[in-house]
Every structure is written in C-alpha cells, then in structure tokens.
N, C-alpha and C positions, 0 to 999 in steps of 0.2 A: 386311234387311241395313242399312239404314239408322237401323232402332231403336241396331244396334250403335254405329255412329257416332256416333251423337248421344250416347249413352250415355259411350262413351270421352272422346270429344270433352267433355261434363258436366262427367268425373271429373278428366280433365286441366285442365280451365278452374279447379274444383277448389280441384287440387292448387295451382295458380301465385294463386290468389287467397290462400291461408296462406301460402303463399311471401312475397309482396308486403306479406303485412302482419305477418308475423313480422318482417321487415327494418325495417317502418317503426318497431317497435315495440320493437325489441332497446334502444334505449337507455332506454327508459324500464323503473322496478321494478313489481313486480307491485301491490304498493300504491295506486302511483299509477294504474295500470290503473284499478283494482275501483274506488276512490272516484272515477273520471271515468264520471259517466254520456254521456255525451255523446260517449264513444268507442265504445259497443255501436253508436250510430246512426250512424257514418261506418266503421267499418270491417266491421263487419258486414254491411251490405249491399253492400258492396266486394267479398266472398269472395261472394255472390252474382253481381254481375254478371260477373264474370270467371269464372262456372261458367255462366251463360248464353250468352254471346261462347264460350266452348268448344263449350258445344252446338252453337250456331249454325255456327259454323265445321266443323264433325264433320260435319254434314248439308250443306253447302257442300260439303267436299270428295267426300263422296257423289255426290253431284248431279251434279257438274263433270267427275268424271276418273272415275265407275266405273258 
C-alpha cells in the first residue's frame, strides 16, 4: 500500500512540478527557450524535485495516518 502512495504521491509532485514551470515560462517564446541552454539545467531538475517531495510526502502520509 505504500508502493501506492508513494507512487501517486510521484505523479502528483509531477504533475505541480509542469505546472510551476509552465507559469514560469508562459511569457517567454519557444525560441527563446531552445536556444537557452542553461534553462534545461534549472528547470529541468525543478520538475524533478517537486516529483520527489511528492513522493516523499505520499509515504509521509502513509506512515502518519494509515
């Protein structure tokens, strides 16, 4: 049961880590995107940590209340 959790937990962390950086990113064009290298290595690993902190938190509430 806790596989699940952590799992959800992942997918929601996820989800709000594209979230967060769809917003940061709405004003700039796609152009300017692709020719910033130096944007894959800040927001990229952004949509990672906030899919880790999901996980973590899924197995948190695991733990805690069930």
């Amino acid at each position: 049961m806790v596989y699940i959790f952590g799992f959800f937990g992942f997918a929601m962390g996820f989800g709000v880590g594209l979230g967060v950086i769809n917003v940061m990113l709405r004003n700039r064009s796609m152009n300017d995107i692709k020719k910033d290298s130096k944007a894959k290595w800040v927001y990229g690993p952004m949509v990672w940590v906030f899919a880790a902190i999901g996980g973590y938190l899924g197995v948190f509430i695991h733990n805690n209340y069930y």
